[in-house]
PDB file of N, CA, C, O and CB in Angstrom:
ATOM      1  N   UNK A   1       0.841  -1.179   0.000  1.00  0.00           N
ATOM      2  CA  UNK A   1       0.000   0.000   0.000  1.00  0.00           C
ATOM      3  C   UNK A   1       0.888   1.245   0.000  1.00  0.00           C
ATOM      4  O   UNK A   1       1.952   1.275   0.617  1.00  0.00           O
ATOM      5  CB  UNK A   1      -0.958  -0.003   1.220  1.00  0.00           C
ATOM      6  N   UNK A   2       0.443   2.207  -0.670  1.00  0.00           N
ATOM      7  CA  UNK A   2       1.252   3.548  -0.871  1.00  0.00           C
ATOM      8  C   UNK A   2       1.221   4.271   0.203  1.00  0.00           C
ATOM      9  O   UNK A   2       0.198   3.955   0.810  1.00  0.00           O
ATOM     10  CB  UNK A   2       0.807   4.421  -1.931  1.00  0.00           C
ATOM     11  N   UNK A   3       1.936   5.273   0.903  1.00  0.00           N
ATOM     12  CA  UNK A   3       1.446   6.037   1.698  1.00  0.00           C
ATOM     13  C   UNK A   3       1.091   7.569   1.218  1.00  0.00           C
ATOM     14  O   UNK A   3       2.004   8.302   0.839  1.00  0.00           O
ATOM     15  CB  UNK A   3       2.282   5.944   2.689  1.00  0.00           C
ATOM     16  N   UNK A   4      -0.176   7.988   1.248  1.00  0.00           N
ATOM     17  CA  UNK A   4      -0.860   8.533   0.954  1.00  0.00           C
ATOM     18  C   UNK A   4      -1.459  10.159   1.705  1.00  0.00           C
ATOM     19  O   UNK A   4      -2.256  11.001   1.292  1.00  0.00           O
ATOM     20  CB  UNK A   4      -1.442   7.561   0.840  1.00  0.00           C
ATOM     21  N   UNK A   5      -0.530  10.044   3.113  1.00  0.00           N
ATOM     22  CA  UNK A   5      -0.576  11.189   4.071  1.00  0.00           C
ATOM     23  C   UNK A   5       0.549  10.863   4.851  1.00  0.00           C
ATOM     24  O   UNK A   5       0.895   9.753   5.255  1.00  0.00           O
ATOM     25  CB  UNK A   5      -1.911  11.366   4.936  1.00  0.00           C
ATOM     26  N   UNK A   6       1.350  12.525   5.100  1.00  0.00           N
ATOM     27  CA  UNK A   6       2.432  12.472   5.770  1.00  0.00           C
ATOM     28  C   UNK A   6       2.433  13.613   6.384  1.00  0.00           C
ATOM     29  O   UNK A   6       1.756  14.475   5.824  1.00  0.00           O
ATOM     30  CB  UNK A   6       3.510  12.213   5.100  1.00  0.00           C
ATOM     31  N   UNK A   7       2.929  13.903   7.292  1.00  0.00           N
ATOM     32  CA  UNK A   7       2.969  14.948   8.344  1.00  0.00           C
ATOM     33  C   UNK A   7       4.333  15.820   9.089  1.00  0.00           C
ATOM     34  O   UNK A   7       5.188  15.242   9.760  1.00  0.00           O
ATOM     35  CB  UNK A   7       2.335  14.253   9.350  1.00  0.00           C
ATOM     36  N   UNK A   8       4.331  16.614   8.942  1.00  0.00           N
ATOM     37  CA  UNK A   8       6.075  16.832   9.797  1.00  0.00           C
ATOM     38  C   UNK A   8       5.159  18.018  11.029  1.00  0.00           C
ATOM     39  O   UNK A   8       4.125  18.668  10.876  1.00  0.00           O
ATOM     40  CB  UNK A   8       7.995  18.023   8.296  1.00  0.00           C
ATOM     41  N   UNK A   9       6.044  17.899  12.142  1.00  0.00           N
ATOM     42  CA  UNK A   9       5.914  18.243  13.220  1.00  0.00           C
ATOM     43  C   UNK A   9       6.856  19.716  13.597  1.00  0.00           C
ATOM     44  O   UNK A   9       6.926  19.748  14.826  1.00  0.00           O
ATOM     45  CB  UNK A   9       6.180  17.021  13.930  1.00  0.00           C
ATOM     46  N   UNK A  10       7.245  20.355  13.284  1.00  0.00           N
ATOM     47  CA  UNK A  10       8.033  21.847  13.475  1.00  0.00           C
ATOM     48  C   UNK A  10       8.078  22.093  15.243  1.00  0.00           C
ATOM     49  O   UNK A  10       7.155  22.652  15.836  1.00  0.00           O
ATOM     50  CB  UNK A  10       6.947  23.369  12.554  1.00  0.00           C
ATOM     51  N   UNK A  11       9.450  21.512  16.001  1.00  0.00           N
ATOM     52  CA  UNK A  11       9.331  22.223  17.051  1.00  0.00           C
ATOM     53  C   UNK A  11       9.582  23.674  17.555  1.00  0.00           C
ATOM     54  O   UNK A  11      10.750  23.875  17.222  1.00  0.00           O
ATOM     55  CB  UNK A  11       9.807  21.653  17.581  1.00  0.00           C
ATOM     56  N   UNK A  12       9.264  24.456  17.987  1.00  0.00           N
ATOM     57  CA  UNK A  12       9.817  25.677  18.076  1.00  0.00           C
ATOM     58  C   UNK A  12       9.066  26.623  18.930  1.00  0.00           C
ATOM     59  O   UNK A  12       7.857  26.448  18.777  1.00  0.00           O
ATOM     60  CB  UNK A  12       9.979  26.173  16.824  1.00  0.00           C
ATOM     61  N   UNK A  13       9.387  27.706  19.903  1.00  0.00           N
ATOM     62  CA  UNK A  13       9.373  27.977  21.180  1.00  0.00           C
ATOM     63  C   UNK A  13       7.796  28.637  20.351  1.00  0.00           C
ATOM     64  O   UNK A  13       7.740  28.864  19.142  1.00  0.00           O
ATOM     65  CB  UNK A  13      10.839  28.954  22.111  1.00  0.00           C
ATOM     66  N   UNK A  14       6.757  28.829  21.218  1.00  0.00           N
ATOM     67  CA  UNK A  14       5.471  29.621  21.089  1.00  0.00           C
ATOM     68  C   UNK A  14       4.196  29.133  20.001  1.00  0.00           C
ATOM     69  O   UNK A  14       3.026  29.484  19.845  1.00  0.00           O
ATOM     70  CB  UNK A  14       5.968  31.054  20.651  1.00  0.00           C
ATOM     71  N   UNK A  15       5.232  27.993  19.263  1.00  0.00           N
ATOM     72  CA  UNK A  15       4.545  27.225  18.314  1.00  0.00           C
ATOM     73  C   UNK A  15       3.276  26.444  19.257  1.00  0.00           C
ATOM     74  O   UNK A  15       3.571  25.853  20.296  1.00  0.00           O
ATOM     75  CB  UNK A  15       5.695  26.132  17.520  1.00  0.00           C
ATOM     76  N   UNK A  16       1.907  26.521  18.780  1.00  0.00           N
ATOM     77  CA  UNK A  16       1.039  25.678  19.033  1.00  0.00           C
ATOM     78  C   UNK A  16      -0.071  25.203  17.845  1.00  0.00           C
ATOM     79  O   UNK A  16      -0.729  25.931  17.102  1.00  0.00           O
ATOM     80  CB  UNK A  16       0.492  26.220  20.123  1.00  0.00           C
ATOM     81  N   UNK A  17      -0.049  23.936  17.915  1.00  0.00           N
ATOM     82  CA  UNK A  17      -0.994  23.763  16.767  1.00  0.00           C
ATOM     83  C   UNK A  17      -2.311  23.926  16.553  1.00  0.00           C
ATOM     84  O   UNK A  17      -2.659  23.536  15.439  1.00  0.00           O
ATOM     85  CB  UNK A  17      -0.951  22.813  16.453  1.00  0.00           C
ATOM     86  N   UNK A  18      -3.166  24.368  17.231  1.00  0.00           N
ATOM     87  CA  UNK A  18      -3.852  25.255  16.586  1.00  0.00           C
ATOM     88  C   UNK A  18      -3.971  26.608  16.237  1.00  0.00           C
ATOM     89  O   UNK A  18      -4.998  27.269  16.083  1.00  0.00           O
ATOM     90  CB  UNK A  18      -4.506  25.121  16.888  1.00  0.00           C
ATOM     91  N   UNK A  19      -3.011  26.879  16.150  1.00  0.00           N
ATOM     92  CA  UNK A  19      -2.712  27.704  15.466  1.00  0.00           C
ATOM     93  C   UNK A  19      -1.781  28.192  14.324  1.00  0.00           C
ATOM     94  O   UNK A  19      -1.952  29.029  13.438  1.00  0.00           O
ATOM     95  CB  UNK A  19      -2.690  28.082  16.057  1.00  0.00           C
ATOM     96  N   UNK A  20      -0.322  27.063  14.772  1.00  0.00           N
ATOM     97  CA  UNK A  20       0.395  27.030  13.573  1.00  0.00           C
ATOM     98  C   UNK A  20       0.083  25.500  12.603  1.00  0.00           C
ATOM     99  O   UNK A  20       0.847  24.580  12.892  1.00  0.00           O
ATOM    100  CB  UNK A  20       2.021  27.214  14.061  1.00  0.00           C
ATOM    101  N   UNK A  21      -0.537  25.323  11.957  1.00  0.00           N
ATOM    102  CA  UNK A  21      -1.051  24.240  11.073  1.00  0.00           C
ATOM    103  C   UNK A  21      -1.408  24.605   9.577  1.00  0.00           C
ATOM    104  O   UNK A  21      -2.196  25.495   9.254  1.00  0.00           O
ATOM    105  CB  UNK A  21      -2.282  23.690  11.715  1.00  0.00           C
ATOM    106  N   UNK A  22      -0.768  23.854   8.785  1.00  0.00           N
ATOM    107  CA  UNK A  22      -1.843  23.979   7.451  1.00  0.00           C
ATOM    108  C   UNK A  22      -1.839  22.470   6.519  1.00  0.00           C
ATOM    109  O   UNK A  22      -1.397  21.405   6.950  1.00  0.00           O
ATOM    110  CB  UNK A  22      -1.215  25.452   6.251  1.00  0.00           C
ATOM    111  N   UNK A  23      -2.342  22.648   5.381  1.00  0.00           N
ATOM    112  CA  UNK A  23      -2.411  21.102   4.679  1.00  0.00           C
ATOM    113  C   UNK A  23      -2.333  21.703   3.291  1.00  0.00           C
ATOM    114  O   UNK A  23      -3.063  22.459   2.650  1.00  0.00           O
ATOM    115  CB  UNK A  23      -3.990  19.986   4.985  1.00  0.00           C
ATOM    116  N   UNK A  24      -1.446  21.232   3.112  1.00  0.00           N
ATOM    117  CA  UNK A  24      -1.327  21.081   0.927  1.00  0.00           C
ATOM    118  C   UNK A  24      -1.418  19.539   1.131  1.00  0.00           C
ATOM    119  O   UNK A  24      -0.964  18.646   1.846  1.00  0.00           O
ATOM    120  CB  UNK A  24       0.771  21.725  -0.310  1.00  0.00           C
ATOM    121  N   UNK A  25      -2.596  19.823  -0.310  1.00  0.00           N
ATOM    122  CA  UNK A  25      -3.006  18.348  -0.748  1.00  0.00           C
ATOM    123  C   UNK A  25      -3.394  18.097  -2.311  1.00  0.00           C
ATOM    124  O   UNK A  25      -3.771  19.161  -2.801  1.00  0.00           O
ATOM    125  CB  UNK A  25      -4.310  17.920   0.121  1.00  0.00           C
ATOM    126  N   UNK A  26      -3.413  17.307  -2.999  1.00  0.00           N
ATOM    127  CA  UNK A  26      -3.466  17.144  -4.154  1.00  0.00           C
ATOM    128  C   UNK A  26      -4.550  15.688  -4.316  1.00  0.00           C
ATOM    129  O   UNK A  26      -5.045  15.284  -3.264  1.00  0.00           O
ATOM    130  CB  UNK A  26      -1.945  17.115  -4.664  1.00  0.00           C
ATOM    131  N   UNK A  27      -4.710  15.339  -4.919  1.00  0.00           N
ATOM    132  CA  UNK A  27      -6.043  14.239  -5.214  1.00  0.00           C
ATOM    133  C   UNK A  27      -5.116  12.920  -5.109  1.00  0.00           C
ATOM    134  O   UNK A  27      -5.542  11.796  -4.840  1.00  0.00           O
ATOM    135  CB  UNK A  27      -7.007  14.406  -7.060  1.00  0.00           C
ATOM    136  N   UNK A  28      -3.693  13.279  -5.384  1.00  0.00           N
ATOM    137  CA  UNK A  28      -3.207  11.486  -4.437  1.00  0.00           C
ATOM    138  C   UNK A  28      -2.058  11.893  -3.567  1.00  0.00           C
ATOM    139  O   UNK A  28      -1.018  11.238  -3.499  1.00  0.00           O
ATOM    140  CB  UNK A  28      -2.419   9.860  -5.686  1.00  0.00           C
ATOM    141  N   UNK A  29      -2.233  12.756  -3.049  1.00  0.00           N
ATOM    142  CA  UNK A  29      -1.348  12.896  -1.632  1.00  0.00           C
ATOM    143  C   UNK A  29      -1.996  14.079  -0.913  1.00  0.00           C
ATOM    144  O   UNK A  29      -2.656  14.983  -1.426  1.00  0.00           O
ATOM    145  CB  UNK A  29       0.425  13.243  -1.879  1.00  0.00           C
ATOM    146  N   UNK A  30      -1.611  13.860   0.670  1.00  0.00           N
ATOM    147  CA  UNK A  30      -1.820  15.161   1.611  1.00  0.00           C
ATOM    148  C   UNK A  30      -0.514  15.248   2.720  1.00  0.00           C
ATOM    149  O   UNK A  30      -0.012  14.302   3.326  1.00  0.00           O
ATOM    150  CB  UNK A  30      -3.438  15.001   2.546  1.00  0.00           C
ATOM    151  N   UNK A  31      -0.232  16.312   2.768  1.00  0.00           N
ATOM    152  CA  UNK A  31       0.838  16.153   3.799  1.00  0.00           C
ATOM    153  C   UNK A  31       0.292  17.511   4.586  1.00  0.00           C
ATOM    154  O   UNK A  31      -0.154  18.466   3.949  1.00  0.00           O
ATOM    155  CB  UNK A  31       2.629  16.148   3.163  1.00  0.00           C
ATOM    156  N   UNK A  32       0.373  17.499   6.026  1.00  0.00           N
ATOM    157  CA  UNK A  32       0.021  18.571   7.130  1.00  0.00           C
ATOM    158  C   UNK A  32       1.415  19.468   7.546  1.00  0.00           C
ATOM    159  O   UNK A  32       2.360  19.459   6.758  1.00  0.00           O
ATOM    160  CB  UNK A  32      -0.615  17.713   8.588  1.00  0.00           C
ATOM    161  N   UNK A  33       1.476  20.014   8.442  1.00  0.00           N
ATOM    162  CA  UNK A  33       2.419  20.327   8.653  1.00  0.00           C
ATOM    163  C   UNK A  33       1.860  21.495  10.429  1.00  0.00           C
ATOM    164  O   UNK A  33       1.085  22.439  10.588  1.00  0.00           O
ATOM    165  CB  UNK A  33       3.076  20.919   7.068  1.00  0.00           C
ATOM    166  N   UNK A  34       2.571  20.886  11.159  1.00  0.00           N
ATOM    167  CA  UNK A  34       2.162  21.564  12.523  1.00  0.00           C
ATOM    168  C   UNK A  34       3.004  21.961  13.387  1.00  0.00           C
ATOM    169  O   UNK A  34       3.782  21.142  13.878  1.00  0.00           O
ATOM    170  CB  UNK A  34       1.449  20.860  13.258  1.00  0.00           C
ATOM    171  N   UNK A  35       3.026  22.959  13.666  1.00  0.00           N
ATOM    172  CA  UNK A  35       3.839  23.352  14.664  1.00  0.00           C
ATOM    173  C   UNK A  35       3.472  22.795  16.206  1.00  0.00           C
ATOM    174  O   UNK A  35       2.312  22.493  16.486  1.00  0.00           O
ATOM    175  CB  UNK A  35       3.823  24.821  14.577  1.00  0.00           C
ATOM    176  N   UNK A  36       4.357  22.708  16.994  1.00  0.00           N
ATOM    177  CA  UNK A  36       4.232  22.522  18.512  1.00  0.00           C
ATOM    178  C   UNK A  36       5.558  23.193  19.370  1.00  0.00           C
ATOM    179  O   UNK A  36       6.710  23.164  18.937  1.00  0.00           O
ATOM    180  CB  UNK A  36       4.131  20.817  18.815  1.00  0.00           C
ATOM    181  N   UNK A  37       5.216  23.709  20.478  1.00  0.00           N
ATOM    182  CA  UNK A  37       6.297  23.902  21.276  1.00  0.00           C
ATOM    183  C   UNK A  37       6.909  23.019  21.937  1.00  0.00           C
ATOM    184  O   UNK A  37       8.106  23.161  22.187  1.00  0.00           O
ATOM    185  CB  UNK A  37       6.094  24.622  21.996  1.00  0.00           C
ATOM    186  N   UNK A  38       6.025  21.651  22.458  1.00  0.00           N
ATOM    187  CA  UNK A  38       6.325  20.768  23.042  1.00  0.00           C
ATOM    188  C   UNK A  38       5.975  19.203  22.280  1.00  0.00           C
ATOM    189  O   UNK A  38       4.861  18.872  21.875  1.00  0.00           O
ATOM    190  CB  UNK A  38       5.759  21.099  24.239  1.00  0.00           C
ATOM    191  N   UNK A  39       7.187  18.393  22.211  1.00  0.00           N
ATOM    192  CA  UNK A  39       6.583  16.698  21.371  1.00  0.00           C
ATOM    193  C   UNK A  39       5.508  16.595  22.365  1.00  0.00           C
ATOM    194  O   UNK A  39       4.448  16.251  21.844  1.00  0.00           O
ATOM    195  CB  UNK A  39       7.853  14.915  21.382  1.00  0.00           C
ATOM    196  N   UNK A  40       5.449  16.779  23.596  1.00  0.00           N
ATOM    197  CA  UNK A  40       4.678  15.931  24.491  1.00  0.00           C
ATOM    198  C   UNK A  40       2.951  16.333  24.062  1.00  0.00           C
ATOM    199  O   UNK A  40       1.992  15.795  24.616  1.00  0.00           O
ATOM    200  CB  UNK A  40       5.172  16.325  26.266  1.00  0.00           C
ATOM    201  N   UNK A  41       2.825  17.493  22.854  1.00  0.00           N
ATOM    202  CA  UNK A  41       1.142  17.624  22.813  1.00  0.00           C
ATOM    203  C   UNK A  41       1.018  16.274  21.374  1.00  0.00           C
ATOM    204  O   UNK A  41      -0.018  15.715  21.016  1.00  0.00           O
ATOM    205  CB  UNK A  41       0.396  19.835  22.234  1.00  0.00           C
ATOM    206  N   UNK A  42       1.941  16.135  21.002  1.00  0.00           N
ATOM    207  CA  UNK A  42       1.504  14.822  20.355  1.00  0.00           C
ATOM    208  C   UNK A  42       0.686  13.467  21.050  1.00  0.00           C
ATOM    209  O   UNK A  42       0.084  12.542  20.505  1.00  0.00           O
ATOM    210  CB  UNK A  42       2.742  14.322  19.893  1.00  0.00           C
ATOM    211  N   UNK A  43       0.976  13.815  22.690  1.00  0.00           N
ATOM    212  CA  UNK A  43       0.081  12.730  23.222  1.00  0.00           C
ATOM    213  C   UNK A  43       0.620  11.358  23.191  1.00  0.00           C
ATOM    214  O   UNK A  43       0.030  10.414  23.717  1.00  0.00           O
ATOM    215  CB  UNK A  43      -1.164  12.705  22.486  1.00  0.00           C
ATOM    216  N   UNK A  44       1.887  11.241  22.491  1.00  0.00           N
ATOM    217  CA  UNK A  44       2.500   9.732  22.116  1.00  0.00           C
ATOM    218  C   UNK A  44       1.770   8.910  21.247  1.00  0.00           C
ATOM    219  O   UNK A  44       1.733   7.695  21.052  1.00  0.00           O
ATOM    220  CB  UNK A  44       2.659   8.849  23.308  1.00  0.00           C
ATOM    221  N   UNK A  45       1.099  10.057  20.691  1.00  0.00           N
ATOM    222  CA  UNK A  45      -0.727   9.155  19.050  1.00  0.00           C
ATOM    223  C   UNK A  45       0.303   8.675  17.894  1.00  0.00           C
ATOM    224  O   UNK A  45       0.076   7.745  17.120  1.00  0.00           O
ATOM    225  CB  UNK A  45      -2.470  11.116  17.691  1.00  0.00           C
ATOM    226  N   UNK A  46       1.531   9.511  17.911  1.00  0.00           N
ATOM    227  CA  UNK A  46       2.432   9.493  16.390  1.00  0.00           C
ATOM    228  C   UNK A  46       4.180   9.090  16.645  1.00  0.00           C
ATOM    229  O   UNK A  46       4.981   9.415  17.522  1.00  0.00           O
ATOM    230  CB  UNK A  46       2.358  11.385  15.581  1.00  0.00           C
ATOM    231  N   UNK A  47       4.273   8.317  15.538  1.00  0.00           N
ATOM    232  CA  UNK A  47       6.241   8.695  15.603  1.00  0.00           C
ATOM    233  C   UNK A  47       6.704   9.684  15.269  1.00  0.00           C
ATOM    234  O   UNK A  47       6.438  10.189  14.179  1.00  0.00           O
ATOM    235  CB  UNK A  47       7.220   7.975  14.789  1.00  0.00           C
ATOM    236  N   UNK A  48       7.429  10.150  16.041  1.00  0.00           N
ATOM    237  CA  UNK A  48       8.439  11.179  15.839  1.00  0.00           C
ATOM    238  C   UNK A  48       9.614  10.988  15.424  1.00  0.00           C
ATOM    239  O   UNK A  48      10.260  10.124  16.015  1.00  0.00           O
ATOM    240  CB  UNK A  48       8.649  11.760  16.766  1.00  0.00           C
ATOM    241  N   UNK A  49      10.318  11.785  14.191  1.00  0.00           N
ATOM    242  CA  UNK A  49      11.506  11.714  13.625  1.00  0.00           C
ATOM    243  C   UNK A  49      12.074  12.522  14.448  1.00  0.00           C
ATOM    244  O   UNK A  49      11.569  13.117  15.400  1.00  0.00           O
ATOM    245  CB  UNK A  49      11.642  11.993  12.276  1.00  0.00           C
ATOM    246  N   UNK A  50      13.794  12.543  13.829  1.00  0.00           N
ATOM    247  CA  UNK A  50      14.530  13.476  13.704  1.00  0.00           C
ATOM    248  C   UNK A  50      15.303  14.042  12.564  1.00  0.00           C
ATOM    249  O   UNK A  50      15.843  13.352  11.699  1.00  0.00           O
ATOM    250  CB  UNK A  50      15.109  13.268  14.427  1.00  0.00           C
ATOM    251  N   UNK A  51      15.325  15.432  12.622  1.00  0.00           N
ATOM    252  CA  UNK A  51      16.057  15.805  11.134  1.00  0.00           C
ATOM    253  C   UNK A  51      17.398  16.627  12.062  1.00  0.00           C
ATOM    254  O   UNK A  51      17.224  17.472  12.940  1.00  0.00           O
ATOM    255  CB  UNK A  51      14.834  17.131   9.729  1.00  0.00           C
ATOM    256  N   UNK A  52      18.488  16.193  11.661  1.00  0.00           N
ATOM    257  CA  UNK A  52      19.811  17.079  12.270  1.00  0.00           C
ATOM    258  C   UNK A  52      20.766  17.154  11.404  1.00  0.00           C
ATOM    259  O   UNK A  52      21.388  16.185  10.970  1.00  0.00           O
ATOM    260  CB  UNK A  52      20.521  16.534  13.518  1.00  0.00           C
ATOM    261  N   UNK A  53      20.999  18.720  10.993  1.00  0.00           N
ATOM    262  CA  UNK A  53      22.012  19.521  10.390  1.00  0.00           C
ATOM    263  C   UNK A  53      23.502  19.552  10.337  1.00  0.00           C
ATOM    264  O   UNK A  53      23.773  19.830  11.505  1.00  0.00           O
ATOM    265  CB  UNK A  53      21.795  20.452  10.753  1.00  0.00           C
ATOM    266  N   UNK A  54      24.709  19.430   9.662  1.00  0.00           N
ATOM    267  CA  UNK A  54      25.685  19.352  10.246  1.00  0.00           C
ATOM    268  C   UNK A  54      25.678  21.086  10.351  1.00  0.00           C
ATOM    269  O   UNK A  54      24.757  21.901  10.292  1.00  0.00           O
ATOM    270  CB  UNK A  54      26.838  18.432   9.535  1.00  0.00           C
ATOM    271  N   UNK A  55      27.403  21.254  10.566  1.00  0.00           N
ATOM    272  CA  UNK A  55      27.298  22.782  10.762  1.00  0.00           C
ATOM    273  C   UNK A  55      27.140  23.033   8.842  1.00  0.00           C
ATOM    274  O   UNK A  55      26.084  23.379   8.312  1.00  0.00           O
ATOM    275  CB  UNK A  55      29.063  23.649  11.786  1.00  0.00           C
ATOM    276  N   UNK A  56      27.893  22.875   8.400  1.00  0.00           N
ATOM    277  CA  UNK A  56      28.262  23.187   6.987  1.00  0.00           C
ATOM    278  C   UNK A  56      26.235  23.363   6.242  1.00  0.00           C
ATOM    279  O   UNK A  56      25.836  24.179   5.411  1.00  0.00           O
ATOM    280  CB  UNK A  56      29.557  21.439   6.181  1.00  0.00           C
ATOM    281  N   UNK A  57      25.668  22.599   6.747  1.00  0.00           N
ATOM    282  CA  UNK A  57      24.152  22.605   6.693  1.00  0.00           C
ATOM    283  C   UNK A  57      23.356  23.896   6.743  1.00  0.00           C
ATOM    284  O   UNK A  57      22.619  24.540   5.997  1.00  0.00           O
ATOM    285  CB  UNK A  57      23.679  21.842   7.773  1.00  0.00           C
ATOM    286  N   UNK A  58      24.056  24.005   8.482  1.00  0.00           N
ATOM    287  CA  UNK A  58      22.846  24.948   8.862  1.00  0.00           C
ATOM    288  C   UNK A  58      23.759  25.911   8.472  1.00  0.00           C
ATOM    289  O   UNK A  58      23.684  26.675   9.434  1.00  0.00           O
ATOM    290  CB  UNK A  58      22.093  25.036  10.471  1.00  0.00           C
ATOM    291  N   UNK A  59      24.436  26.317   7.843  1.00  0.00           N
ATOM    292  CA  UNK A  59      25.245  27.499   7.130  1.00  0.00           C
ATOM    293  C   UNK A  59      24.769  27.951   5.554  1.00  0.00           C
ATOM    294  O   UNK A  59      24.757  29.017   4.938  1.00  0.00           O
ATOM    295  CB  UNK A  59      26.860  26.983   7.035  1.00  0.00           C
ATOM    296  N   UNK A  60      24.308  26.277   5.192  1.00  0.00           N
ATOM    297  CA  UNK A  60      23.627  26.526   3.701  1.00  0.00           C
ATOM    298  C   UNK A  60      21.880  26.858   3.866  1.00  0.00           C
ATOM    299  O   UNK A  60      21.358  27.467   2.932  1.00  0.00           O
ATOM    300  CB  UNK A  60      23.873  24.905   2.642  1.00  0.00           C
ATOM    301  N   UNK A  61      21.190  26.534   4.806  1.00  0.00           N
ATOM    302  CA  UNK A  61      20.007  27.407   5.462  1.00  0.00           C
ATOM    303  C   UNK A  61      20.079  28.625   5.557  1.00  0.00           C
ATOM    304  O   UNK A  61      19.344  29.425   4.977  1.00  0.00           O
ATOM    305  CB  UNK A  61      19.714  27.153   6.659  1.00  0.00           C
ATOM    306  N   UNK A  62      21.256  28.959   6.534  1.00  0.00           N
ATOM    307  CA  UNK A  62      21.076  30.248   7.224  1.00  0.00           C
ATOM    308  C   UNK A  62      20.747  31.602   5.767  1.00  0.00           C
ATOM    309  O   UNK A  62      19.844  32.435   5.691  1.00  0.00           O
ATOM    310  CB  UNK A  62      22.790  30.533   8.299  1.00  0.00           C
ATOM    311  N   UNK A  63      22.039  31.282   4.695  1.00  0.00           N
ATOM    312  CA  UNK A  63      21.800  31.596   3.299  1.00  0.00           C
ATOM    313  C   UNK A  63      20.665  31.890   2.751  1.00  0.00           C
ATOM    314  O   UNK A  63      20.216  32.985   2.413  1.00  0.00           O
ATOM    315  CB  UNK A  63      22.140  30.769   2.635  1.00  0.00           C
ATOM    316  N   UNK A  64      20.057  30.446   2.656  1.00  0.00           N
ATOM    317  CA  UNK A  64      18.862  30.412   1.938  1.00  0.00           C
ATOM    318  C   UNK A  64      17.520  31.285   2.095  1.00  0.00           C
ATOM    319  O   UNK A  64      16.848  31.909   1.273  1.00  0.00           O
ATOM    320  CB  UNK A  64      18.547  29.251   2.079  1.00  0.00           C
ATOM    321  N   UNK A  65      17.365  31.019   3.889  1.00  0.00           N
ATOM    322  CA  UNK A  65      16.387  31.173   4.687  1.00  0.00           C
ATOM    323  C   UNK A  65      16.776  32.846   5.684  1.00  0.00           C
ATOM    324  O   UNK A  65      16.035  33.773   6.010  1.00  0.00           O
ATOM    325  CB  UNK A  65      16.309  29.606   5.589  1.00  0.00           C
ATOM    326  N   UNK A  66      17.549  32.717   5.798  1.00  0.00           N
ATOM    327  CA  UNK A  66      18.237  34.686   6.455  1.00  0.00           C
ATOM    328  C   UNK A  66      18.350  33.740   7.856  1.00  0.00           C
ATOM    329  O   UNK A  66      18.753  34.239   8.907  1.00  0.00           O
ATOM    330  CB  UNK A  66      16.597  36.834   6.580  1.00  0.00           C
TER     331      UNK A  66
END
């Protein structure tokens, strides 16, 4: 089976999801995207990744993004 909905989680200080949330979706995919200040309002309902930067990384961000 395909997977068909995906989600990323944005931690970051003041972030709460209802309020920071949105959804792009297309007729064969949806992906969400939510902010939280804390993993713990996930409730333990979902897995949580991790995404980690080297420095040379967050140097090609900082660029991109200011």
């Amino acid at each position: 089976m395909l997977l068909k909905k995906f989600a990323y989680i944005v931690k970051a200080p003041g972030y709460s999801a209802e309020k920071h949330s949105t959804e792009l979706s297309s007729d064969q995919f949806s992906t969400r995207i939510v902010g939280a200040a804390h993993l713990d309002q996930t409730n333990h309902k979902i897995p949580v990744g991790v995404v980690m930067y080297t420095p040379d990384q967050e140097a090609g961000l900082l660029k991109l993004f200011g």
